[in-house]
PDB file of N, CA, C and O in Angstrom:
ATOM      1  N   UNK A   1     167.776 102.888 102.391  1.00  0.00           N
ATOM      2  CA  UNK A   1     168.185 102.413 103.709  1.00  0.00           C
ATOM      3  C   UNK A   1     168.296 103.618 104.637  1.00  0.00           C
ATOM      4  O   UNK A   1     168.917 104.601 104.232  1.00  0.00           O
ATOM      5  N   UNK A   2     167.850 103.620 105.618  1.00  0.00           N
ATOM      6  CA  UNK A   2     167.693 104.328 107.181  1.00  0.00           C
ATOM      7  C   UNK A   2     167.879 103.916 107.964  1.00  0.00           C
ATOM      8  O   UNK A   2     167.311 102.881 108.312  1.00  0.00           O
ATOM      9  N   UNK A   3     169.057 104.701 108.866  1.00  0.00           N
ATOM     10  CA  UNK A   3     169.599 103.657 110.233  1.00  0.00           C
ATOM     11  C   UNK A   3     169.888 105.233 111.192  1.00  0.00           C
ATOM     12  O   UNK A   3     170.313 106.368 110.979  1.00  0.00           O
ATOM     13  N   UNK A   4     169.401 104.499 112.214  1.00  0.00           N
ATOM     14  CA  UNK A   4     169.566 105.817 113.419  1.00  0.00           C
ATOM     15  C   UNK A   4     170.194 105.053 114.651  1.00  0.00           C
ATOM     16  O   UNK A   4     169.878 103.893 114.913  1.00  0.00           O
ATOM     17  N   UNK A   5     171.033 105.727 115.333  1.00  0.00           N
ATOM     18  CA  UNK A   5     171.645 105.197 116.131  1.00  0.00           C
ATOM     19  C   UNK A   5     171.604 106.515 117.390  1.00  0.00           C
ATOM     20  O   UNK A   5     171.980 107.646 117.078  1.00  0.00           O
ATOM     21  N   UNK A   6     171.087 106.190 118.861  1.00  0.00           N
ATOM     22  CA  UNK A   6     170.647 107.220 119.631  1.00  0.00           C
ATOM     23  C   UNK A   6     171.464 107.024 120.877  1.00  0.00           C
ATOM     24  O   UNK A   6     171.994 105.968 121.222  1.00  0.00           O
ATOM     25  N   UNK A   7     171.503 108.318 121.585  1.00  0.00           N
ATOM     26  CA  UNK A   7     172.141 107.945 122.920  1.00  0.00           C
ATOM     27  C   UNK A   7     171.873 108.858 123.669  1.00  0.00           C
ATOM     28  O   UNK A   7     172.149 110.021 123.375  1.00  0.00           O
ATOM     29  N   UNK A   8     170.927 108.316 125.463  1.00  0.00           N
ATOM     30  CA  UNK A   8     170.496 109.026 126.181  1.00  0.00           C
ATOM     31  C   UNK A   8     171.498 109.148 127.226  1.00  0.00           C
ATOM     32  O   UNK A   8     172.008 108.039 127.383  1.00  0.00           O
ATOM     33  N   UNK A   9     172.214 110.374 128.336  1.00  0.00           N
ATOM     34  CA  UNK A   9     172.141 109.658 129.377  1.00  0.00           C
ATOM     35  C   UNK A   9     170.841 110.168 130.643  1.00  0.00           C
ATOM     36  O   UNK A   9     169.682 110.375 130.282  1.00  0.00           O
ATOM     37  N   UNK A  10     171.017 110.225 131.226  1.00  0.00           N
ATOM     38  CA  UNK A  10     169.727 110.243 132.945  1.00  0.00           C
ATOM     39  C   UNK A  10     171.061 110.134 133.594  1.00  0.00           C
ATOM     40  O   UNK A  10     171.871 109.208 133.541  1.00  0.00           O
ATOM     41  N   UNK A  11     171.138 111.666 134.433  1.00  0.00           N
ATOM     42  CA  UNK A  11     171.201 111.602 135.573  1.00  0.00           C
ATOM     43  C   UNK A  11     170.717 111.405 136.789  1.00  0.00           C
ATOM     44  O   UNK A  11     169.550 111.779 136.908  1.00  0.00           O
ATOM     45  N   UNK A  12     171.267 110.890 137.854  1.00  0.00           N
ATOM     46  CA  UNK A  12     170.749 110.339 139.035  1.00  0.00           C
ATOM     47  C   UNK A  12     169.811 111.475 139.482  1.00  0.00           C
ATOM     48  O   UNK A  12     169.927 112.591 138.977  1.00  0.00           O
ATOM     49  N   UNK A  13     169.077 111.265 140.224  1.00  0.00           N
ATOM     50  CA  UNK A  13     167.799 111.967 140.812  1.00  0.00           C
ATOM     51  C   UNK A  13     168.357 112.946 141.490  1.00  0.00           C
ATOM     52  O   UNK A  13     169.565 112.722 141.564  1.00  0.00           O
ATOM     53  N   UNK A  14     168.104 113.789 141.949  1.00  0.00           N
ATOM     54  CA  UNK A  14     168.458 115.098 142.550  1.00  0.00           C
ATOM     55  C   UNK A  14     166.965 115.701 143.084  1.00  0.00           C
ATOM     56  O   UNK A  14     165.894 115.447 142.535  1.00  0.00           O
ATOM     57  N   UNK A  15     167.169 116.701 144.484  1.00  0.00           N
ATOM     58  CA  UNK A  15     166.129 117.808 144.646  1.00  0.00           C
ATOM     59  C   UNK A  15     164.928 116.780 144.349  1.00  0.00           C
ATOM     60  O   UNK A  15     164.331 116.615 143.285  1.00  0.00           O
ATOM     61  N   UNK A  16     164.738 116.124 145.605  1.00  0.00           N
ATOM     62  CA  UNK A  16     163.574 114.776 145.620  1.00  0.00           C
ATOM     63  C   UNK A  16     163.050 115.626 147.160  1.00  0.00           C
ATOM     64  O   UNK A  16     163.655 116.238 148.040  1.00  0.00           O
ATOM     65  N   UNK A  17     161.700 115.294 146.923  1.00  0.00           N
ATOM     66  CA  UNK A  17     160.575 116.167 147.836  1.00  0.00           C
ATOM     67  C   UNK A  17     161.209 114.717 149.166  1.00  0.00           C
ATOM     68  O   UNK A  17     162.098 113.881 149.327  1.00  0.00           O
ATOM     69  N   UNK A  18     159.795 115.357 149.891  1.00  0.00           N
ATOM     70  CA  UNK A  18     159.759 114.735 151.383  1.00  0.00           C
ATOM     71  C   UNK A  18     159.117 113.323 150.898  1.00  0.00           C
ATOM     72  O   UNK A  18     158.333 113.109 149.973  1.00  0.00           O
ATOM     73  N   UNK A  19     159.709 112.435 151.827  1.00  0.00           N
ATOM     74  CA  UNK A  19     159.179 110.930 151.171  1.00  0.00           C
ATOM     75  C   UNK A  19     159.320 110.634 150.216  1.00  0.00           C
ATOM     76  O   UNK A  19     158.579 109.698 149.915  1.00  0.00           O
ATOM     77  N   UNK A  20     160.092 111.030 149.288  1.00  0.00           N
ATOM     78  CA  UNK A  20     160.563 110.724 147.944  1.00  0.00           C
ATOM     79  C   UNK A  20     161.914 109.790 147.795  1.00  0.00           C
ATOM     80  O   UNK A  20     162.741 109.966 148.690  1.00  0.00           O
ATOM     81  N   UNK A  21     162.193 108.979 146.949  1.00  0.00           N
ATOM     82  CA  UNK A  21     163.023 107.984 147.015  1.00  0.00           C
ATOM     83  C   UNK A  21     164.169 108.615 145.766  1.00  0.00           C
ATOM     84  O   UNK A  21     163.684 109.259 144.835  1.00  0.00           O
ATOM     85  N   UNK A  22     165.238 108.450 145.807  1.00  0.00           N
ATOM     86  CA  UNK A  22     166.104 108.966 145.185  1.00  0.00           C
ATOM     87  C   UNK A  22     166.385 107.446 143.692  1.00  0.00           C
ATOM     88  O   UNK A  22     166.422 106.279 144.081  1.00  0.00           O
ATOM     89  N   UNK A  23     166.523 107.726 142.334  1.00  0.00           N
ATOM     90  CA  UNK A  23     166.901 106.765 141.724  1.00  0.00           C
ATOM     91  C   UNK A  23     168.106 106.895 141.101  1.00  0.00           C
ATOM     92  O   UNK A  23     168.350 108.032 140.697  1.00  0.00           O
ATOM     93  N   UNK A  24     169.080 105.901 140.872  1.00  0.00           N
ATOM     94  CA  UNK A  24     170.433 106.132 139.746  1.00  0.00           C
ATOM     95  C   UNK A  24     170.339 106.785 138.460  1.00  0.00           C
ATOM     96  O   UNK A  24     169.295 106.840 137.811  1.00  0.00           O
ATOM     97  N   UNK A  25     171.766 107.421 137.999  1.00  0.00           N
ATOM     98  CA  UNK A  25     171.639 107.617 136.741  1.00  0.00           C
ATOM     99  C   UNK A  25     171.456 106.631 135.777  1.00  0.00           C
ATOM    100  O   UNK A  25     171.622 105.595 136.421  1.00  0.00           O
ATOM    101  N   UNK A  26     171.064 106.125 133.910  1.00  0.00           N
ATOM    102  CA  UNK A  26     171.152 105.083 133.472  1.00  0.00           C
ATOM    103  C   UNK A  26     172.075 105.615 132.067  1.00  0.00           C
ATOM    104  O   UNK A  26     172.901 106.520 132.189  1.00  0.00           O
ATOM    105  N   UNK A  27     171.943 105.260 131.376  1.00  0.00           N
ATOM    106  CA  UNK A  27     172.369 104.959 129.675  1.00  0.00           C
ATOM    107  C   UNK A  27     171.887 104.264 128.930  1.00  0.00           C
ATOM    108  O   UNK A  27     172.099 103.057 128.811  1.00  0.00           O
ATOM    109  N   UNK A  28     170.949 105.129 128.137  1.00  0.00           N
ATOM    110  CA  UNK A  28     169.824 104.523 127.317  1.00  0.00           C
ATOM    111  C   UNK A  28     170.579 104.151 125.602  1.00  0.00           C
ATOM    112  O   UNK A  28     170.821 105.205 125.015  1.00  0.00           O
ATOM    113  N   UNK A  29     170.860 103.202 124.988  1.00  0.00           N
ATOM    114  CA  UNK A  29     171.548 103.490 123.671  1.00  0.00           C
ATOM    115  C   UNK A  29     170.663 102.732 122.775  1.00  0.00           C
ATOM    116  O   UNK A  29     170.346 101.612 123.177  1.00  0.00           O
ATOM    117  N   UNK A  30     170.073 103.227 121.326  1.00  0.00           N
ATOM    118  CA  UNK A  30     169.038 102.238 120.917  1.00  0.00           C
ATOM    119  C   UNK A  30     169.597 102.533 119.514  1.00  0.00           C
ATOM    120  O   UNK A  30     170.613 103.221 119.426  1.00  0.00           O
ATOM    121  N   UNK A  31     168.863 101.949 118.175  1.00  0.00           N
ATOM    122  CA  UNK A  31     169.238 101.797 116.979  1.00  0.00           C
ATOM    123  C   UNK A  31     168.199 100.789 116.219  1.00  0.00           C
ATOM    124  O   UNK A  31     167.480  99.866 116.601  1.00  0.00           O
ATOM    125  N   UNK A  32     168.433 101.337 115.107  1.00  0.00           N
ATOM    126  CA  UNK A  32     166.762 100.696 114.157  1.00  0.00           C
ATOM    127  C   UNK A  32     167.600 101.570 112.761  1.00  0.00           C
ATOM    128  O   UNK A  32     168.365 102.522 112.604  1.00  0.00           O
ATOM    129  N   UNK A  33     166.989 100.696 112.064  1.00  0.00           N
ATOM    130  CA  UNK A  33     167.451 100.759 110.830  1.00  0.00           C
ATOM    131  C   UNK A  33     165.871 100.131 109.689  1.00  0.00           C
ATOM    132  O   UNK A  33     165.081  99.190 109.772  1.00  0.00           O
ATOM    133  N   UNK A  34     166.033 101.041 108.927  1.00  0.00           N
ATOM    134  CA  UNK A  34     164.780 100.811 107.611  1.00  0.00           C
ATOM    135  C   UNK A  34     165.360 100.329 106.243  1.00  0.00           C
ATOM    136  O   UNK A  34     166.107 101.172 105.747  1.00  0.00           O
ATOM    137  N   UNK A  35     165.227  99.322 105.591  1.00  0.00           N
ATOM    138  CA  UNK A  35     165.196  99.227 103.986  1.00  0.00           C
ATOM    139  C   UNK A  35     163.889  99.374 103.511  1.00  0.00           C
ATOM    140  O   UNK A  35     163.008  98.754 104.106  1.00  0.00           O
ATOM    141  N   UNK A  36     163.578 100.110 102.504  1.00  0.00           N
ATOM    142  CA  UNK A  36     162.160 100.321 101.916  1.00  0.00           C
ATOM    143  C   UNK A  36     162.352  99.734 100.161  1.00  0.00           C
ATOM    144  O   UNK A  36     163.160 100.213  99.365  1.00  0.00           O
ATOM    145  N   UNK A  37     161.766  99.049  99.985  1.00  0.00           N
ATOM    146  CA  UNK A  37     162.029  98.892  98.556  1.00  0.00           C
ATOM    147  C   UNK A  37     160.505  98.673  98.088  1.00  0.00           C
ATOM    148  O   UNK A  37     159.603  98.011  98.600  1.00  0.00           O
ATOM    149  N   UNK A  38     160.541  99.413  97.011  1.00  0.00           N
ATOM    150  CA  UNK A  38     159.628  99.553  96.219  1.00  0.00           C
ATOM    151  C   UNK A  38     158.348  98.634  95.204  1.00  0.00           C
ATOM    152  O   UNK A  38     158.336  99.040  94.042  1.00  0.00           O
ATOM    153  N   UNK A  39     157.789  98.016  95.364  1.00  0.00           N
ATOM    154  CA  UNK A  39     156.867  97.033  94.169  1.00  0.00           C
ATOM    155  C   UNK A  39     155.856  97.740  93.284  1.00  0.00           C
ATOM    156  O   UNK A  39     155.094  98.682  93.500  1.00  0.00           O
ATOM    157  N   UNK A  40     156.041  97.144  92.443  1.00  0.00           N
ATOM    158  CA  UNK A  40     155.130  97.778  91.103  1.00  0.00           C
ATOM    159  C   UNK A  40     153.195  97.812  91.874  1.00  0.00           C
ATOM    160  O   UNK A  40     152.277  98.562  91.541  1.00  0.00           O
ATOM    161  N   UNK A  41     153.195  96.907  92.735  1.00  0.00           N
ATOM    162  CA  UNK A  41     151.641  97.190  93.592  1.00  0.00           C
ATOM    163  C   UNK A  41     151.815  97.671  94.930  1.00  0.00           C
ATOM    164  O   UNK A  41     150.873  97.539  95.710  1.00  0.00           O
ATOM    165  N   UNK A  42     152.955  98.247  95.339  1.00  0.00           N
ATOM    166  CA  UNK A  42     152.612  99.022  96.885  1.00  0.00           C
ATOM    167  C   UNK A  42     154.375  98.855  97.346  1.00  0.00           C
ATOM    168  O   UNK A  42     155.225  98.899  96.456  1.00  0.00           O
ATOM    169  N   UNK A  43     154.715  98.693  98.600  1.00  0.00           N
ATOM    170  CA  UNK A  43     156.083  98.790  98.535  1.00  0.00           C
ATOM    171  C   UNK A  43     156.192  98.110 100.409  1.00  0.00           C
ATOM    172  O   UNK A  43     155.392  98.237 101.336  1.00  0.00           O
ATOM    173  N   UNK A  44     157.632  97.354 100.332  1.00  0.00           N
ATOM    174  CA  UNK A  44     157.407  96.503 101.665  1.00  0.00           C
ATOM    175  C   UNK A  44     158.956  97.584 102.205  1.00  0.00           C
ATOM    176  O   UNK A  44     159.919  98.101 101.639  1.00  0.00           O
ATOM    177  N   UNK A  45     158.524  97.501 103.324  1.00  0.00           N
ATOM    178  CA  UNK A  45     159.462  98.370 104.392  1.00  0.00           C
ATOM    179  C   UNK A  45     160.060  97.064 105.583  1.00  0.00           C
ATOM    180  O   UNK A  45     159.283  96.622 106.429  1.00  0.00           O
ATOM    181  N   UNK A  46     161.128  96.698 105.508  1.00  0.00           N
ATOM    182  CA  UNK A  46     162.122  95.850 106.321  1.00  0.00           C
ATOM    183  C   UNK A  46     162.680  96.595 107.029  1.00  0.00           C
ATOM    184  O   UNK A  46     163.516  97.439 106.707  1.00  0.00           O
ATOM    185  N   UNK A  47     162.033  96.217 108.655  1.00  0.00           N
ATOM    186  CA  UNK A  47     163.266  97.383 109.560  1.00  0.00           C
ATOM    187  C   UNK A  47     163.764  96.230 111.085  1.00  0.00           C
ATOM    188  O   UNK A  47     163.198  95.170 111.350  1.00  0.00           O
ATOM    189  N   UNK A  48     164.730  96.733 111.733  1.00  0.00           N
ATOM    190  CA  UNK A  48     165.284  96.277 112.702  1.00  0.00           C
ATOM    191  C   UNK A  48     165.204  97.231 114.088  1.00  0.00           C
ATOM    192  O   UNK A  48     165.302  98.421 113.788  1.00  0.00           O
ATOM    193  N   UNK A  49     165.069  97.028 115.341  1.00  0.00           N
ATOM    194  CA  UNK A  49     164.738  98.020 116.435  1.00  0.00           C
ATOM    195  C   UNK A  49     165.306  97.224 117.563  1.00  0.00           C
ATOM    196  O   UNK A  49     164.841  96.283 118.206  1.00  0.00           O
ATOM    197  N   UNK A  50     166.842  98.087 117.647  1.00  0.00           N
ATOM    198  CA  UNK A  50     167.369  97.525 119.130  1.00  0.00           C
ATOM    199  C   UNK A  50     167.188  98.524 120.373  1.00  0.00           C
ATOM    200  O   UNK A  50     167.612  99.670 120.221  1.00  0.00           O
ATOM    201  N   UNK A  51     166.569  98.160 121.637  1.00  0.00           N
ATOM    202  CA  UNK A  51     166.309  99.365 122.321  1.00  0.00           C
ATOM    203  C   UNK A  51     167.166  99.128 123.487  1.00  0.00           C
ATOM    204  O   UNK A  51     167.574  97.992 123.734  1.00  0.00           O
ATOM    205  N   UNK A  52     167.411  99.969 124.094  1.00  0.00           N
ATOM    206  CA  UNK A  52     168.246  99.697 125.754  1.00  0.00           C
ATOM    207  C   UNK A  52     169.626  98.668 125.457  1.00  0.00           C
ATOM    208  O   UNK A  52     169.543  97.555 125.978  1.00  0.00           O
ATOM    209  N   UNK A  53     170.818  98.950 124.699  1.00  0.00           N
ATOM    210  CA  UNK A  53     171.701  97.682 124.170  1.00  0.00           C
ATOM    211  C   UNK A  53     172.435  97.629 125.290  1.00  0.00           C
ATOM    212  O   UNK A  53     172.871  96.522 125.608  1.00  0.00           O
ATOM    213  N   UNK A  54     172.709  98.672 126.051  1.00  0.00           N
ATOM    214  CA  UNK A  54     173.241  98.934 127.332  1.00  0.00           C
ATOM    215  C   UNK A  54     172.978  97.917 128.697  1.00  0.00           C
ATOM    216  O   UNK A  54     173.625  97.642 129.708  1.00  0.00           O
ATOM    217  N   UNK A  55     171.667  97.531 128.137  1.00  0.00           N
ATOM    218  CA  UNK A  55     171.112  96.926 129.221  1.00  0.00           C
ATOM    219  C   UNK A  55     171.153  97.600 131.161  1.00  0.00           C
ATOM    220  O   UNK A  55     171.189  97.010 132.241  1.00  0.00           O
ATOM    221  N   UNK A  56     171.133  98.589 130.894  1.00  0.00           N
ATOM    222  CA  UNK A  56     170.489  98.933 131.830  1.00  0.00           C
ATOM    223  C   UNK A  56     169.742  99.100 132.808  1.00  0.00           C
ATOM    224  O   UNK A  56     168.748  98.533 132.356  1.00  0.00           O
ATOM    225  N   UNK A  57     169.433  99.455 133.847  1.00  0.00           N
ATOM    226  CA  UNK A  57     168.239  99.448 134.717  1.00  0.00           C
ATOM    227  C   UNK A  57     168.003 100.833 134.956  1.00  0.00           C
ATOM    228  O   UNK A  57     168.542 101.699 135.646  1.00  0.00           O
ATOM    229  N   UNK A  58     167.036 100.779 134.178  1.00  0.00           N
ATOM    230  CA  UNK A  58     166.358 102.471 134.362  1.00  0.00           C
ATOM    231  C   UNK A  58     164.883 102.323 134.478  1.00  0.00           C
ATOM    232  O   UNK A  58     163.931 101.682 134.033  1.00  0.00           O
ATOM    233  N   UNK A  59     165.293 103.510 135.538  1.00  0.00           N
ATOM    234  CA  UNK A  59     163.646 103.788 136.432  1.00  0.00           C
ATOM    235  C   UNK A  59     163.337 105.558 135.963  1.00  0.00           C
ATOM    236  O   UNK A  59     164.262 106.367 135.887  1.00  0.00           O
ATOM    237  N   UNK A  60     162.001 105.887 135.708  1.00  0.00           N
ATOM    238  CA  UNK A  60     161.488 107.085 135.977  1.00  0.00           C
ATOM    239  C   UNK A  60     161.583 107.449 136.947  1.00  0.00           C
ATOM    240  O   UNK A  60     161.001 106.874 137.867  1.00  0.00           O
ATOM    241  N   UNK A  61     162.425 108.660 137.181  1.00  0.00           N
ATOM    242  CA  UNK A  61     162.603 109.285 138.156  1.00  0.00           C
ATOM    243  C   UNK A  61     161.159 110.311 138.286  1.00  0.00           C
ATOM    244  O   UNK A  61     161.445 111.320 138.932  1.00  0.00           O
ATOM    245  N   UNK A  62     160.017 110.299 137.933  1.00  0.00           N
ATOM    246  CA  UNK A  62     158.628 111.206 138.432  1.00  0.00           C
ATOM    247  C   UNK A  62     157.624 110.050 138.498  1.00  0.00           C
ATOM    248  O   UNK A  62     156.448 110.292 138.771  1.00  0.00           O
ATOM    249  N   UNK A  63     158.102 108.631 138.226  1.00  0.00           N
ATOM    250  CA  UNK A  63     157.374 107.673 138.017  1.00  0.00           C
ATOM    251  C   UNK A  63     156.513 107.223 139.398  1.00  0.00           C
ATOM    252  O   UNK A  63     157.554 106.937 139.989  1.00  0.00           O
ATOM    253  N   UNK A  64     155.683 106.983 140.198  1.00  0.00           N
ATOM    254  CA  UNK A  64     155.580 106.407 141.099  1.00  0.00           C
ATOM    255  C   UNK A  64     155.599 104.633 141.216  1.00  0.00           C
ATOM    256  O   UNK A  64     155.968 103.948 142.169  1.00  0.00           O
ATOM    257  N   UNK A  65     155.221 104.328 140.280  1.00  0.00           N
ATOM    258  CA  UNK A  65     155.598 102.664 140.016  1.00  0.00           C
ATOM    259  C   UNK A  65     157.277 102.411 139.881  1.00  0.00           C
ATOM    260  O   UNK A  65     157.574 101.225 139.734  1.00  0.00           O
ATOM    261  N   UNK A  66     158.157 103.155 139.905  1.00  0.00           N
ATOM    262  CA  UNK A  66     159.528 103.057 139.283  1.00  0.00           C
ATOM    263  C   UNK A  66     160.158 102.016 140.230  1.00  0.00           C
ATOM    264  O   UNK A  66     161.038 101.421 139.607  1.00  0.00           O
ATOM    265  N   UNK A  67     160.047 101.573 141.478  1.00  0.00           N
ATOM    266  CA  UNK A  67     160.586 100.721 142.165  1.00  0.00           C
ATOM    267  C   UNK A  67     160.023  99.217 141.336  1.00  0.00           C
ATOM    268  O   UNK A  67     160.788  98.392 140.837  1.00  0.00           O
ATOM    269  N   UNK A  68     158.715  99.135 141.343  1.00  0.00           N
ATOM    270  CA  UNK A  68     158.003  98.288 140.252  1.00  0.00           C
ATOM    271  C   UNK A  68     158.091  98.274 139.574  1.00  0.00           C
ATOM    272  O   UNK A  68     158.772  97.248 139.559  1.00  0.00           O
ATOM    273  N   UNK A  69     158.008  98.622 138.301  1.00  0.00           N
ATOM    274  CA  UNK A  69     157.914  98.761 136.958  1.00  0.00           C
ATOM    275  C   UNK A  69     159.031  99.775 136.431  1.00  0.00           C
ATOM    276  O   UNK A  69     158.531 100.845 136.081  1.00  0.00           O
ATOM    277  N   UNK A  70     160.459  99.705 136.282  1.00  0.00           N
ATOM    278  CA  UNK A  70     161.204 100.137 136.338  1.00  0.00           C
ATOM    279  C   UNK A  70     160.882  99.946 134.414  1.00  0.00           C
ATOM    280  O   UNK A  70     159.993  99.215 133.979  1.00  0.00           O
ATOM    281  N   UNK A  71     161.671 100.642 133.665  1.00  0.00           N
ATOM    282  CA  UNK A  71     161.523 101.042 132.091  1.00  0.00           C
ATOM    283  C   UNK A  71     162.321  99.395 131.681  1.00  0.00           C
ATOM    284  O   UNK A  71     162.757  98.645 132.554  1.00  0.00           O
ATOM    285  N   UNK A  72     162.369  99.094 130.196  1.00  0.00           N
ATOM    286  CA  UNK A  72     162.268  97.831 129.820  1.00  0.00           C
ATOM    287  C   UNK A  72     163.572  97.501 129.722  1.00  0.00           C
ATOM    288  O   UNK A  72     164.277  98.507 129.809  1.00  0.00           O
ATOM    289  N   UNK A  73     164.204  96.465 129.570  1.00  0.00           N
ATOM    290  CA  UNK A  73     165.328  96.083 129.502  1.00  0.00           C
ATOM    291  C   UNK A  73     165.888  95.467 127.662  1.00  0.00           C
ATOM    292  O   UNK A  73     165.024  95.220 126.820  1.00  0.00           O
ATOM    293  N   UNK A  74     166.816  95.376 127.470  1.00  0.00           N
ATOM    294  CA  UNK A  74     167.183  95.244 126.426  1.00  0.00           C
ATOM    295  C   UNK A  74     166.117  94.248 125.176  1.00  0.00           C
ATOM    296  O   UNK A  74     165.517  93.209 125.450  1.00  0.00           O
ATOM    297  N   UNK A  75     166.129  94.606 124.482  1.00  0.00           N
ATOM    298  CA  UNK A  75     164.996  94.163 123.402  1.00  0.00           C
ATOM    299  C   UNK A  75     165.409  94.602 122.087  1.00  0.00           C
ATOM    300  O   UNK A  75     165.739  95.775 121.915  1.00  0.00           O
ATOM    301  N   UNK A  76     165.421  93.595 120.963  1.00  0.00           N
ATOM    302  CA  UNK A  76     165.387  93.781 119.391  1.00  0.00           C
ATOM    303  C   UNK A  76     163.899  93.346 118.860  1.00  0.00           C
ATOM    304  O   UNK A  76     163.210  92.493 119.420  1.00  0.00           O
ATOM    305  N   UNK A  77     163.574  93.968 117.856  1.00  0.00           N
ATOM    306  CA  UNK A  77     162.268  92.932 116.798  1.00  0.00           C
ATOM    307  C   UNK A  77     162.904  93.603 115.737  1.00  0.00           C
ATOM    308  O   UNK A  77     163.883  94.331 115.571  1.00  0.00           O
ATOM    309  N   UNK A  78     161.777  92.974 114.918  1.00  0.00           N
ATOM    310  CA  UNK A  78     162.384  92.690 113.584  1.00  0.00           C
ATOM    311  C   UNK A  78     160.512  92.675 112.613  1.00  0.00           C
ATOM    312  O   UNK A  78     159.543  91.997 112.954  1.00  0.00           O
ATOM    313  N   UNK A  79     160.587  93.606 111.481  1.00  0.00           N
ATOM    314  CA  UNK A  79     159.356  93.440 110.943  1.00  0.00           C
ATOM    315  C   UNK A  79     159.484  93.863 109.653  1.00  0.00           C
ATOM    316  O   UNK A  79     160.465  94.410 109.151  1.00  0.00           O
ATOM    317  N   UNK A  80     157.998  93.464 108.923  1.00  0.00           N
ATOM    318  CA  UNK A  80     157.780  93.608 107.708  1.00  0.00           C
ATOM    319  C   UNK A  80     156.564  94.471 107.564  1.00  0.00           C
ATOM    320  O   UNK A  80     155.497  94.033 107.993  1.00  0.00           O
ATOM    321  N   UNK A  81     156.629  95.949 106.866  1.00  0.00           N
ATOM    322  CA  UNK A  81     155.530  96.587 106.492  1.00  0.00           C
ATOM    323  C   UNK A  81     155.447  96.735 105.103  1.00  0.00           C
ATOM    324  O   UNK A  81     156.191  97.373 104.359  1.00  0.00           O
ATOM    325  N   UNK A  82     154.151  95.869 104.762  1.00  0.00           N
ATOM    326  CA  UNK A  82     153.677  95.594 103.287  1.00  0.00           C
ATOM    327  C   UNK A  82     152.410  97.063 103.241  1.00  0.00           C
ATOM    328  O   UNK A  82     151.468  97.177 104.025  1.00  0.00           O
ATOM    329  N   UNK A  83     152.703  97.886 102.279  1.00  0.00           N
ATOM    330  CA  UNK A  83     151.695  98.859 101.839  1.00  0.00           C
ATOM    331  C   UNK A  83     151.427  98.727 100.675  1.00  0.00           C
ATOM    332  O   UNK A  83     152.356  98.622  99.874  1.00  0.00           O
ATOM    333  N   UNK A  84     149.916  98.689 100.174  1.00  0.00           N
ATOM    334  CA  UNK A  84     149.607  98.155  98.885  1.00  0.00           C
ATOM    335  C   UNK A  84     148.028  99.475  98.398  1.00  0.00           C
ATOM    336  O   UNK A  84     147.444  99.367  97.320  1.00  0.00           O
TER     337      UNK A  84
END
């Protein structure tokens, strides 16, 4: 078992050129965790991936789409990697 638990913060934009739009700071917090267990023909890997739990609104601050396409909002999956 493997479990990581992360934490960003982003400060607010600063020292923004001419015509440049200033964005907030955010708080990025994510976590994923692996079980790997083993089979006599290859071995299956069970993992979990929570990203942004904060839920946040975070934009790239060098981004030019960032008013648009601001970075993703809270999200889990869940998967199975069979290696044989």
């Amino acid at each position: 078992l493997h479990s990581e638990l992360t934490y960003k913060r982003v400060d607010e934009s600063r020292n923004v050129a001419e015509n440049e739009t200033t964005t907030d700071g955010y708080n990025m917090l994510d976590f994923s965790t692996k079980y790997h267990y083993q089979l006599s023909s290859g071995s299956l890997d069970f993992w979990l991936k929570a990203n942004n739990l904060t839920d946040d609104v975070a934009k790239n601050h060098l981004s030019f789409l960032k008013e648009t396409a601001p970075l993703r909002g809270r999200s889990v999956t869940v998967g199975i990697d069979y290696k044989f």
